[in-house]
N, C-alpha and C positions, 0 to 999 in steps of 0.2 A: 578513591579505592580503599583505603586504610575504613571508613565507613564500612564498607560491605565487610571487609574482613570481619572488623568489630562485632557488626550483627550477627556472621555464620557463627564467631567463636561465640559469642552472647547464648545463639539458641540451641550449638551441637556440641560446647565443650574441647569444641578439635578446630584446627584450622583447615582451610580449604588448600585442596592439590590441585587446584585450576580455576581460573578467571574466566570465564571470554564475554566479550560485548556484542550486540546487535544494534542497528541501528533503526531507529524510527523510518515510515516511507507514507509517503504519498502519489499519488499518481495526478501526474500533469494534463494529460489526456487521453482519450481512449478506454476508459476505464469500464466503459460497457459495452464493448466491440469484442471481449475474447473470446464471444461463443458462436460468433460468423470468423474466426481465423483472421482477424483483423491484426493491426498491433499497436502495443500501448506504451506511452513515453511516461516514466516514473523517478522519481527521485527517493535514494534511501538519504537519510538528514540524521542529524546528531542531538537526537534525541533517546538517547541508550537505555536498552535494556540487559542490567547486567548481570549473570549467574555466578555462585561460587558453587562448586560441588565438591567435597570429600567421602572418599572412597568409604564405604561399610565391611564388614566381614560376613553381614548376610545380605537377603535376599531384601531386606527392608528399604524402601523410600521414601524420605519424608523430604517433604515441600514447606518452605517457610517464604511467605512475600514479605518483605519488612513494610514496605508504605502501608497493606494490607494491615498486617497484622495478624494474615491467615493461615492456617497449617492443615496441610492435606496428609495424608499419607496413603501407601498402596506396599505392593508385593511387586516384584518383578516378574516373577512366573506365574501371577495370572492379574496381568492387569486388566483392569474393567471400566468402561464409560461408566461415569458418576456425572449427573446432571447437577447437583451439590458442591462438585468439585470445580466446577468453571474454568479458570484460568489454568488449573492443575490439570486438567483434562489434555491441554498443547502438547504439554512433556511425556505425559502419558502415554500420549497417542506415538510417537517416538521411539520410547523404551518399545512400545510393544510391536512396535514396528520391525525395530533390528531381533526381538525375540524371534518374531515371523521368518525371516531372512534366516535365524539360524545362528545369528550377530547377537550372543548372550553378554548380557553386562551383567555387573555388580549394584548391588543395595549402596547404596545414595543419600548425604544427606544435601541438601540442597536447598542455597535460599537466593531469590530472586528481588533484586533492585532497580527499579524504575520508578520513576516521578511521573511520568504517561499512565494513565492505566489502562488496562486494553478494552476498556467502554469507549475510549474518545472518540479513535478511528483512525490511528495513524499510523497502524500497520503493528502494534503491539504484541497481538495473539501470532502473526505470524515470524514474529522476531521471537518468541517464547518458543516454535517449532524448529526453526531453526538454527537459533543458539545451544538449543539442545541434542539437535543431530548432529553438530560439529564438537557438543562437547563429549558425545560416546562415543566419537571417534575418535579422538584426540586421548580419552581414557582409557579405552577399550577394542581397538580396534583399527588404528592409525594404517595399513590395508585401504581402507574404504576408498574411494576414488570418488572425483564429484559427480556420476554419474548414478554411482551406488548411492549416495546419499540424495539426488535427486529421487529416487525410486524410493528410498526408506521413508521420504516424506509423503511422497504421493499415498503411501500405500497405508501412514498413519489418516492420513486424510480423508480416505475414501472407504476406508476399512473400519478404521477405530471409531472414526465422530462423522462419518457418514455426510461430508463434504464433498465438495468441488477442488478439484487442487489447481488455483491460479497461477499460474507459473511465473506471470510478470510479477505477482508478492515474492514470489521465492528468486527467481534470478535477482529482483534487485537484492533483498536481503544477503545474497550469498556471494553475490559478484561484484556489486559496485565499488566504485575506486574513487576518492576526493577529486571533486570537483567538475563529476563528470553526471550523466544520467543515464538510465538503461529503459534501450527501444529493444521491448518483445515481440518477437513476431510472431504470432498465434498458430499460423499455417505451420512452418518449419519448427515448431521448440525450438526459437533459438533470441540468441538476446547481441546486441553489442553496445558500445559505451559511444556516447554520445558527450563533447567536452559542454560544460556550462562557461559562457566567457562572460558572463554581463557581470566584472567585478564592483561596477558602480551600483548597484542593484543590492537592494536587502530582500530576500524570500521569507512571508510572515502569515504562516500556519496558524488558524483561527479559529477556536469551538467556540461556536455560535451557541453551544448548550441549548439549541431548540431540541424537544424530545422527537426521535421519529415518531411520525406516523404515515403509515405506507398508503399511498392512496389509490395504487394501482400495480397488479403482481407481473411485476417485467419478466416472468416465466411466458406472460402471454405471447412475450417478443418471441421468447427464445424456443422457439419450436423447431421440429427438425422440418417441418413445411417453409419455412420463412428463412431457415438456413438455404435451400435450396434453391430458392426465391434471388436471395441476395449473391449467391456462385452463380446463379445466370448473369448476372448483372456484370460481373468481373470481368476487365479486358486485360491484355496485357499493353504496357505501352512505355518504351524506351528502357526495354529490361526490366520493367516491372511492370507487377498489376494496380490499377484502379481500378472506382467504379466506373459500370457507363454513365456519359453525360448524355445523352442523346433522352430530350423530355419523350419523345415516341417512343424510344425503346424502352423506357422508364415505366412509363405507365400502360403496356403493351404488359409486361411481366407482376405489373401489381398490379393488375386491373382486377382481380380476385378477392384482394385482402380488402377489409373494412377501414375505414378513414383514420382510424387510432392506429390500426396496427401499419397501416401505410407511411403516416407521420413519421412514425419512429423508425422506421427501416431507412426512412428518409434521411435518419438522422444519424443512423449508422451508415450511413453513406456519407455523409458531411466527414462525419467525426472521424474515417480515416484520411480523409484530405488535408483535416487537421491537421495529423497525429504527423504526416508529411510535412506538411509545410511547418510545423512548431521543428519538427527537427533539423530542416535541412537552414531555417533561422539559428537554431543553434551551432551549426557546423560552419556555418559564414559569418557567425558574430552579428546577422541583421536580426538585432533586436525589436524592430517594427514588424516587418514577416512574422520573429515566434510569436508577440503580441498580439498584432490579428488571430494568429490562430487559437490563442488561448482565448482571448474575448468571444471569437465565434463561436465555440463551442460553448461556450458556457450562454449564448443565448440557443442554442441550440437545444444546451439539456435544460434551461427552460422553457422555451418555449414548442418544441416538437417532441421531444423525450418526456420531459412533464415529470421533473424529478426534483426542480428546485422548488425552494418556500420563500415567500416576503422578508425574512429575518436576514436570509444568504443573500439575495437579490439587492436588498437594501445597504448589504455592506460592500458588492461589487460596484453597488453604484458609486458609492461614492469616491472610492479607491478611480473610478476612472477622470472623477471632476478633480483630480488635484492640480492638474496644471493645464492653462487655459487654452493654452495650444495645442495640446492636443484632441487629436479625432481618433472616430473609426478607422482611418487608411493610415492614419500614422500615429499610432498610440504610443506615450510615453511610461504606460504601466499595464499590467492587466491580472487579472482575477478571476476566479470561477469555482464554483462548488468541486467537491471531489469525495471519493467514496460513494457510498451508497446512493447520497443522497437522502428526497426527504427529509433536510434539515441539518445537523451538526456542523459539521466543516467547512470551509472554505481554505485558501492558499492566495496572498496577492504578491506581485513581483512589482517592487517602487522604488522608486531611485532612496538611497540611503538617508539624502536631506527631509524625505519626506513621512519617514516614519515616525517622527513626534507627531505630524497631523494625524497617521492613521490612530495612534493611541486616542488621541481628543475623538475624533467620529467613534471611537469604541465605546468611548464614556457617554457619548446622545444614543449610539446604540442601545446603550443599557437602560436609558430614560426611556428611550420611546416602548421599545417591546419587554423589556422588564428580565430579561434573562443577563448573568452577569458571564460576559466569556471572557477566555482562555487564548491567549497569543504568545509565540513563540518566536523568534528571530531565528534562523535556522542557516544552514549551509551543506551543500552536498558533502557526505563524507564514506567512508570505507563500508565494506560490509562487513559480513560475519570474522570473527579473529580472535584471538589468543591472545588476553591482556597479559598475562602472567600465568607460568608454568612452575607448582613449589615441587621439589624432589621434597621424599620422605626420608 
């Protein structure tokens, strides 16, 4: 912390009136089911993104990333999308948010620390929107409620930079608690905590550094035809809904749609069964159950979604050959792409003794396909918060 201080005083002369941290996130599964009302199992991890901001006497904002080395600046009363501005574009969209609202702040100087940078994928840009709504609340505006600050983000989102506003990025970002995970339910906007018990288990977050490339626009998925499609298909069953299993009634309701786009609907039907069974494994402690379900789906989004590449695939594999006894039905680890997709990321969950091995297949990784990645040891931790509060 005594770093960041360093750096704000380094670039603005003043010390900072407030800390707060964000944490890094990943999503477990489900992560492309939010636009059929499905829900998604997500972990925020301690991989912080952290702000200092001190108060101005005008309307001015300057932005300083230290890892970057980059300095944005803007106005408060008329902030504007800057395509140049990249990462400064999150906060931006923010301020101009609570200006919208009515929720005027003050001129800002502001500089952002984090070792992630938000190319990776692990949720960096939306901890940059979030850390910044709770901190002009907390500056400006302590009033706000999490529901108003829900709405100030949607509406930086949808407004400012002409996004989608994910909701399972922002509950876990704002809600999550140590040790736990947060299941969003797309239908209702609503989120609750999910305990993680596998303390024999190391979670080790993985940039495969493959570049995307998109190979096919999952907009095709996401139509409002194929949404309709899929709420045919919804039952309810023991106080809640799944999909139908019934192969008749199945392909009776997709007998319209073309073999790609049947595939994949197919697969967002898997993938909430998943998103079930990975959680109610975590609420029993059977860590076989969440494993099945994470390995399923990850051949899922390979092989019927068609969003993994040979670099991700190659390093799932191996993560599941570490120990000989284990299978499919009772696996002792498991692994799968996450995020977009298309290549970067992966997540494996392995017993603690085993992560010397996973570093060694990192290093044949790097021989065989030539990209040099990025791994992290990680753990469920807190969300958004108040590292330090300085009186002037």
């Amino acid at each position: 912390m005594e770093q960041l201080i360093d750096a704000h005083l380094a670039e603005y002369e003043t010390r900072p009136d407030i800390i707060l941290e964000a944490p890094g996130r990943f999503h477990l599964v489900g992560d492309h089911s939010w636009y059929f009302k499905d829900k998604t199992l997500s972990m925020a991890v301690n991989l912080p993104v952290r702000i200092a901001i001190s108060v101005r006497d005008d309307g001015l904002v300057k932005f300083y990333f230290h890892q970057l080395k980059e300095r944005k600046k803007a106005n408060v009363s008329s902030m504007k999308f800057r395509k140049e501005d990249r990462w400064a574009n999150a906060i931006k969209a923010i301020i101009y948010s609570y200006e919208e609202f009515g929720l005027h702040c003050k001129g800002m100087n502001i500089t952002i620390w984090s070792e992630i940078l938000p190319t990776t994928g692990f949720g960096i840009t939306t901890a940059l929107k979030t850390v910044s709504a709770v901190a002009m609340k907390e500056l400006f505006h302590p009033e706000c409620d999490d529901s108003k600050i829900l709405k100030i983000i949607e509406l930086g989102n949808r407004q400012f930079l002409g996004t989608g506003n994910f909701i399972a990025d922002i509950y876990t970002d704002l809600f999550s608690k140590e040790g736990h995970c947060v299941l969003t339910d797309h239908a209702k906007s609503s989120y609750s905590l999910v305990p993680f018990p596998f303390d024999d288990y190391a979670i080790i977050l993985t940039d495969a550094r493959v570049p995307r490339i998109t190979v096919w626009n999952e907009d095709l998925v996401r139509t409002p035809e194929n949404f309709l499609l899929l709420a045919e298909l919804k039952v309810r069953k023991n106080g809640h809904w799944v999909y139908e299993e019934s192969e008749i009634e199945i392909n009776d309701i997709l007998s319209g749609v073309n073999e790609d786009t049947r595939r994949r609907l197919l697969c967002i039907m898997k993938e909430h069964k998943n998103v079930l069974d990975a959680a109610e494994g975590l609420n029993s402690g059977n860590f076989q159950l969440f494993a099945r379900a994470i390995n399923r789906s990850h051949e899922a989004m390979r092989d019927m979604f068609n969003i993994s590449c040979p670099e991700i695939d190659w390093l799932v594999k191996r993560v599941l050959e570490f120990d000989p006894s284990s299978s499919a039905r009772n696996p002792t680890s498991c692994s799968r792409i996450t995020g977009k997709g298309f290549g970067r990321c992966s997540y494996s969950i392995i017993k603690k003794s085993d992560v010397e091995t996973y570093v060694q297949r990192l290093s044949e990784y790097e021989r065989i396909f030539g990209f040099h990645p990025a791994y992290y040891e990680v753990k469920p931790c807190d969300g958004v918060h108040v590292v330090e509060s300085f009186s002037k």
